[in-house]
C-alpha positions as CSV (number, residue, x, y, z in Angstrom):
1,X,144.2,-28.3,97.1
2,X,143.7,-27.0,93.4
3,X,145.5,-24.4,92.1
4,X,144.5,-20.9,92.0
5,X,143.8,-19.6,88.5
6,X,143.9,-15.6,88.2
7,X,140.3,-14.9,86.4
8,X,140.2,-11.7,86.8
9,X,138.6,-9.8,83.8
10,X,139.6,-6.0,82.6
11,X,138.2,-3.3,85.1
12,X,135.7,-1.9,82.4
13,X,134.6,-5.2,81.5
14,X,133.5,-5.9,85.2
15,X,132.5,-2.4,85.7
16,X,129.5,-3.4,82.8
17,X,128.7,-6.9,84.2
18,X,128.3,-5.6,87.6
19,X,124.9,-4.0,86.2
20,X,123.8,-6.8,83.8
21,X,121.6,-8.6,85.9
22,X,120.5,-11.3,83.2
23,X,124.0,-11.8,82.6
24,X,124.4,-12.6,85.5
25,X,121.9,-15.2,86.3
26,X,122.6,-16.6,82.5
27,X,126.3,-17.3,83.9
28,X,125.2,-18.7,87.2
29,X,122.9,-21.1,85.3
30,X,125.3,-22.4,83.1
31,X,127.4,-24.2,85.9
32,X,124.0,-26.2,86.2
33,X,124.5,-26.3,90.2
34,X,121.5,-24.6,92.0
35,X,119.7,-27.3,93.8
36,X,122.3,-30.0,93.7
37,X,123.7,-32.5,96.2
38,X,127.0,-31.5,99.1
39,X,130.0,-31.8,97.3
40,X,133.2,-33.1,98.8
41,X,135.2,-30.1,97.5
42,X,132.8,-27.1,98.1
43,X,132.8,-28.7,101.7
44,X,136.1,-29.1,102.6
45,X,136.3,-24.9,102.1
46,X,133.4,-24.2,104.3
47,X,135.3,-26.4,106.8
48,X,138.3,-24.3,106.3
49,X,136.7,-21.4,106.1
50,X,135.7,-22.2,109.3
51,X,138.6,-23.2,111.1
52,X,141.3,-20.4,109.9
53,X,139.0,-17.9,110.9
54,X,137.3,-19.5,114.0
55,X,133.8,-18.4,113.0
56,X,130.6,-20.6,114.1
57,X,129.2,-20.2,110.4
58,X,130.7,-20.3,106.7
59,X,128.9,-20.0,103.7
60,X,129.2,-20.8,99.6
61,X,125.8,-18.8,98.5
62,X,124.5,-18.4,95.2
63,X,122.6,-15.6,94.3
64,X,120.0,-16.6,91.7
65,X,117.0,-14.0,90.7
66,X,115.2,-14.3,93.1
67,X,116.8,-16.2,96.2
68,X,119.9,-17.1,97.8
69,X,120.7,-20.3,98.0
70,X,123.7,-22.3,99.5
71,X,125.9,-25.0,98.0
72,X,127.9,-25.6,101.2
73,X,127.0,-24.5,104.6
74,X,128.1,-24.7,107.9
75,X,126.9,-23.6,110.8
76,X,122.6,-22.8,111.8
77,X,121.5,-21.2,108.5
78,X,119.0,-22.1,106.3
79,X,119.4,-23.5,103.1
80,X,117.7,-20.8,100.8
81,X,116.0,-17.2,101.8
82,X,114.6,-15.3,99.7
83,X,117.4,-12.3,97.8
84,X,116.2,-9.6,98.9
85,X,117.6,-10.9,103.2
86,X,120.8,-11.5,102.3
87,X,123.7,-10.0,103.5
88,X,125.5,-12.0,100.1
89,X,123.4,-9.8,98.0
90,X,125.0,-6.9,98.8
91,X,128.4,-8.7,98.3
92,X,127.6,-8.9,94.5
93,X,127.3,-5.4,93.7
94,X,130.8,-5.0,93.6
95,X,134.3,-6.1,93.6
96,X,135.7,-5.7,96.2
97,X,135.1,-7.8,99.7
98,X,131.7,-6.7,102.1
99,X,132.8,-6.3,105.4
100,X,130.6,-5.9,108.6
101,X,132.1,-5.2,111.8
102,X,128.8,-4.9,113.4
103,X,125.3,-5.4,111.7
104,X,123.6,-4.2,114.4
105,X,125.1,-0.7,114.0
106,X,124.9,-0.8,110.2
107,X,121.7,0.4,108.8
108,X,121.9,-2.2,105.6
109,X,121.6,-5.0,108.4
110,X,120.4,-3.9,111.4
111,X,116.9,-4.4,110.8
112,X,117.5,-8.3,109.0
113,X,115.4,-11.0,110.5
114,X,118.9,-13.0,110.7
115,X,120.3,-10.0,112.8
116,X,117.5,-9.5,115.3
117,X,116.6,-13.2,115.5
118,X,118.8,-16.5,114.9
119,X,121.1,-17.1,114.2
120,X,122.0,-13.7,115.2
121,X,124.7,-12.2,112.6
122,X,126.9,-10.0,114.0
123,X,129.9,-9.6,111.7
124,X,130.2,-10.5,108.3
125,X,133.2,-11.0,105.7
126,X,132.2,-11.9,102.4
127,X,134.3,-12.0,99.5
128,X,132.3,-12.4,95.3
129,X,132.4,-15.1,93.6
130,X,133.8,-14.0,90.1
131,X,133.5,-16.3,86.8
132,X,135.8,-16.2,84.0
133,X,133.8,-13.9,82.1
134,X,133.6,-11.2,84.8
135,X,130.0,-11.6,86.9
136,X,129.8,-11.7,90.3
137,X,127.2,-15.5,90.9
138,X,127.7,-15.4,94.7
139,X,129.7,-15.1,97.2
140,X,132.1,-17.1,100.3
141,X,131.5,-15.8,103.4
142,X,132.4,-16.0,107.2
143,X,130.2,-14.9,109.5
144,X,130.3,-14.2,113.2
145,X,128.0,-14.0,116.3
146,X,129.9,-11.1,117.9
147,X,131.0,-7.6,116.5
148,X,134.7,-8.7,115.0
149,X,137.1,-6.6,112.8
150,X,138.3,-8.4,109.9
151,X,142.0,-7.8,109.5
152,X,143.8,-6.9,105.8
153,X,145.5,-10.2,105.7
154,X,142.1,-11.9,106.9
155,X,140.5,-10.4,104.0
156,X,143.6,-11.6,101.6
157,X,143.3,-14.8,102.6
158,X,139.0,-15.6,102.4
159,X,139.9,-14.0,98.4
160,X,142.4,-16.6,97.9
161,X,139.5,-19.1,99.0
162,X,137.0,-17.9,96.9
163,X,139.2,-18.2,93.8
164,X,139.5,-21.9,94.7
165,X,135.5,-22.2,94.8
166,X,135.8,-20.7,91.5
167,X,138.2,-23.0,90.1
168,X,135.8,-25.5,91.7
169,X,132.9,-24.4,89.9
170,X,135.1,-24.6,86.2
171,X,136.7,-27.9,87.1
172,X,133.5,-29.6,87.8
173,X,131.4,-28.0,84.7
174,X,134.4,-29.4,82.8
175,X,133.1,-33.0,84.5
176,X,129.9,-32.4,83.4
177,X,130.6,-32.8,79.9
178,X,131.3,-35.7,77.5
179,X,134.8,-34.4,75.5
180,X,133.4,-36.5,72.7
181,X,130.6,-35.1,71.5
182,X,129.5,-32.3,74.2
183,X,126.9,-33.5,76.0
184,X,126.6,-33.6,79.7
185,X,128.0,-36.9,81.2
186,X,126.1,-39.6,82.9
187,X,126.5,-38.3,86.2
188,X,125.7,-34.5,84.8
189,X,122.4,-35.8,83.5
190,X,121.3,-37.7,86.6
191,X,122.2,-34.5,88.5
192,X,119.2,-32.7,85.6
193,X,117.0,-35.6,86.3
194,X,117.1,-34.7,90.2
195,X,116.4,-31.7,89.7
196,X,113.0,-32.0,87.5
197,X,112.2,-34.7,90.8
198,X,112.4,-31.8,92.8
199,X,110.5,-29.1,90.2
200,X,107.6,-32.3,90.3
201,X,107.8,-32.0,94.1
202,X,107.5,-28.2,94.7
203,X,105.4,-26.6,91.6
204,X,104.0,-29.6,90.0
205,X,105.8,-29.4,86.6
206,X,105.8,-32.3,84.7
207,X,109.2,-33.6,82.5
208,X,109.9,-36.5,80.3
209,X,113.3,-38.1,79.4
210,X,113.9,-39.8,76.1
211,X,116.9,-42.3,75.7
212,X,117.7,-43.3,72.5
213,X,120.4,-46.2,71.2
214,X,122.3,-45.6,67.8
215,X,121.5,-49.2,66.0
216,X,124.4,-51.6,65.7
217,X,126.5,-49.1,66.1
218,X,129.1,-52.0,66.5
219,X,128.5,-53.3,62.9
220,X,130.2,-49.6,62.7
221,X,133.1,-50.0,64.6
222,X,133.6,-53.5,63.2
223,X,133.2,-52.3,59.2
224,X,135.1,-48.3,59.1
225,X,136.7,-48.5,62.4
226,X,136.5,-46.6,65.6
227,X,137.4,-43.6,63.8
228,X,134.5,-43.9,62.4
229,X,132.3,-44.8,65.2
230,X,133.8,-41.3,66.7
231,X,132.7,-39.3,63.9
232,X,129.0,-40.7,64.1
233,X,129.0,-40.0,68.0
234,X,130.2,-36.5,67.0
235,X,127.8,-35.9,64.7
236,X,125.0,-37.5,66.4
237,X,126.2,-35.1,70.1
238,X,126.2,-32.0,67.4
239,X,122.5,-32.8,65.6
240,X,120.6,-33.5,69.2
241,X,122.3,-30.2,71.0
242,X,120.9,-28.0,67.5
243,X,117.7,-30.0,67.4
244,X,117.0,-29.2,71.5
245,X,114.9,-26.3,73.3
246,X,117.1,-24.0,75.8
247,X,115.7,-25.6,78.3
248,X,116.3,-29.4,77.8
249,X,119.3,-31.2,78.6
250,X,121.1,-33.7,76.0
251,X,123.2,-36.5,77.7
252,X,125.3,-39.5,77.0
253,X,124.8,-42.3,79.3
254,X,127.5,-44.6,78.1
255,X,128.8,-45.6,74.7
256,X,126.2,-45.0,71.4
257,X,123.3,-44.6,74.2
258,X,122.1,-41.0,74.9
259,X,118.8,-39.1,76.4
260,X,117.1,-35.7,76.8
261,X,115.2,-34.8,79.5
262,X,112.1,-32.3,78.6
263,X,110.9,-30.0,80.8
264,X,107.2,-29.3,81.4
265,X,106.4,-32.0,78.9
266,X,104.4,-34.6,78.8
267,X,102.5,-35.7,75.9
268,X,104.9,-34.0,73.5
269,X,107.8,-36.6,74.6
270,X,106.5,-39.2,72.1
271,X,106.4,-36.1,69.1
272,X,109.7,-34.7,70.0
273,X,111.5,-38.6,69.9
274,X,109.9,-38.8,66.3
275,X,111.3,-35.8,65.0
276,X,114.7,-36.9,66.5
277,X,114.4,-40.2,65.1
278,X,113.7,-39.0,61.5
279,X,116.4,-36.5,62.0
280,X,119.1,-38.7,62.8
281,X,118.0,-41.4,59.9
282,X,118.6,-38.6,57.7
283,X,122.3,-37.5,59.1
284,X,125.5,-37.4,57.0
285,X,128.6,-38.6,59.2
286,X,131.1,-35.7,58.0
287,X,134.6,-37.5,56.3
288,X,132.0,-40.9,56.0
289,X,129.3,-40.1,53.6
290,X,128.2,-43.7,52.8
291,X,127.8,-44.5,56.9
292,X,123.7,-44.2,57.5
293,X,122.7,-44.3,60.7
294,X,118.8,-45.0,62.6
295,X,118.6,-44.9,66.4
296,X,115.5,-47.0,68.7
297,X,113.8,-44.4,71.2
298,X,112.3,-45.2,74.7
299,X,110.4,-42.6,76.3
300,X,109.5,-42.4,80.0
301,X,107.0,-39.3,82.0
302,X,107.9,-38.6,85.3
303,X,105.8,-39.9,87.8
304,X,105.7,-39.0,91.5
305,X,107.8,-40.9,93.8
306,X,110.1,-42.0,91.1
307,X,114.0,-41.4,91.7
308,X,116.1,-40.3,88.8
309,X,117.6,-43.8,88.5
310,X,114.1,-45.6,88.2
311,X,113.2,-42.6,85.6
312,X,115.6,-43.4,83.6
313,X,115.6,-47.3,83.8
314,X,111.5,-46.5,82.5
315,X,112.5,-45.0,79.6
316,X,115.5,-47.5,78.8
317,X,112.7,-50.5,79.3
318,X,110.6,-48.5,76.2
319,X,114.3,-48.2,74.4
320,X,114.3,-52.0,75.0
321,X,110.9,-53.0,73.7
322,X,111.4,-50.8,70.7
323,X,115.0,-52.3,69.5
324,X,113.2,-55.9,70.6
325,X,110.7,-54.8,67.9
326,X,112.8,-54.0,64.9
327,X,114.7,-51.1,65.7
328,X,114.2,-47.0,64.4
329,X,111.1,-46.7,66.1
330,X,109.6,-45.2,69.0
331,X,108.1,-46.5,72.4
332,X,106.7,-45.3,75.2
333,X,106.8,-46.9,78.7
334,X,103.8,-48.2,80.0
């Protein structure tokens, strides 16, 4: 089981964050993990969660602006409600733990459609999920079908497992990213691909990824060394992550072979490749100054029915064609 860390901030610092509400959201974003896949780790504290307390349901709920939605759930609960029903919402407010003996008899609750109809919430212990940085994303809850009192070493013990589903939450946004030259791994970015599938599916916004290749990079490696070859993936991670919108991602797929992926774009994928392809034939390798450097672009739209694998093989086929056709240029997939 990780270890737990001790993240918590000074009081007046949390006193603040407790009110800044687009703090708040701005540090739940940046874990990059509303609308992902079960994870293993999340799981295996829901389960135990479960079992130490001998509760029908537990709970790891993010509260995002607008909805609650849950990262690992067990027990009959929906997947996402909208904020303003949960009982977790009230858990964020402050520091210390929400407890509901009875919801029927407390006038927050008793009126909650998950009170009066199923599952039927009768007690409630939920405990914040605090970030490094001092706001409160969410919370890890057990919930009961009966009116329960939670006990002082009950309560002690659901805080010690919400500081592991915080260490969680750090450990795997450490994952995400390539040490190298900061952008999200291969796995990070497929996780950002699934989620503009899902965007398509549910509001109809479009996205575009764009996979480039540095150009003989090995001629690099080969002539100055992998020293060198470093330094040009360094520079090449810090130029894309300046040259990106807030709201793109930048990842490295594997070795000198990167991509964005563009929300709400469409016909602007084949500009914005351009600009990054002149940009990048123009970069200075810091410590290498004679080591020039082009890069072949492939650039795929998302199309309906299209996994985030097939997405990004569409956009690798354009890479293809355009290294097949003389390298530092552009192509679109057809």
């Amino acid at each position: 089981m990780t270890a737990i860390l001790d993240y918590r901030p000074n009081t007046l610092a949390c006193d603040t964050k407790l009110t800044d509400e687009a703090g708040r959201v701005a540090a739940l974003r940046r874990y990059e993990i509303l609308d992902t896949k079960p994870e293993e780790p999340f799981d295996r504290i829901t389960a135990l969660v479960r079992t130490v307390f001998g509760v029908p349901i537990s709970i790891i709920s993010l509260i995002d602006s607008q909805r609650q939605w849950l990262k690992s759930a067990l027990g009959p609960v929906p997947q996402e409600i909208p904020r303003d029903l949960s009982f977790c919402t009230h858990t964020i407010r402050t520091r210390a733990p929400l407890v509901v003996s009875d919801a029927r008899a407390d006038e927050r609750f008793a009126q909650n459609p998950a009170v009066t109809n199923p599952p039927h919430i009768r007690s409630y212990l939920g405990v914040p999920l605090e970030t490094p940085d001092g706001y409160n994303i969410g919370s890890l809850c057990a919930i009961d079908l009966v009116p329960r009192e939670f006990t002082p070493p009950e309560i002690e013990i659901l805080k010690n497992f919400a500081s592991i589903v915080v260490d969680e939450l750090e450990l795997r946004n450490l994952a995400r990213l390539d040490h190298l030259t900061g952008a999200l791994s291969r796995r990070a970015f497929l996780e950002e691909a699934g989620q503009a599938i899902g965007r398509l599916t549910r509001y109809a916004h479009p996205a575009s990824i764009i996979m480039f290749d540095i150009d003989h990079f090995k001629l690099i490696n080969d002539n100055y060394g992998h020293p060198a070859g470093d330094a040009v993936l360094r520079a090449v991670g810090a130029a894309c992550t300046a040259l990106m919108r807030d709201c793109d991602s930048f990842g490295r797929l594997g070795g000198e072979e990167f991509a964005f992926l563009l929300p709400d774009t469409v016909t602007g994928g084949c500009a914005a490749a351009e600009r990054f392809r002149k940009i990048l034939a123009t970069l200075v390798t810091p410590g290498y100054p004679e080591i020039r450097i082009t890069a072949s672009f492939g650039i795929a739209s998302l199309t309906p029915g299209m996994t985030a694998e097939e997405w990004i093989a569409a956009a690798d086929t354009a890479l293809y064609t355009a290294k097949h056709d003389g390298r530092n240029q552009c192509r679109v997939a057809v």
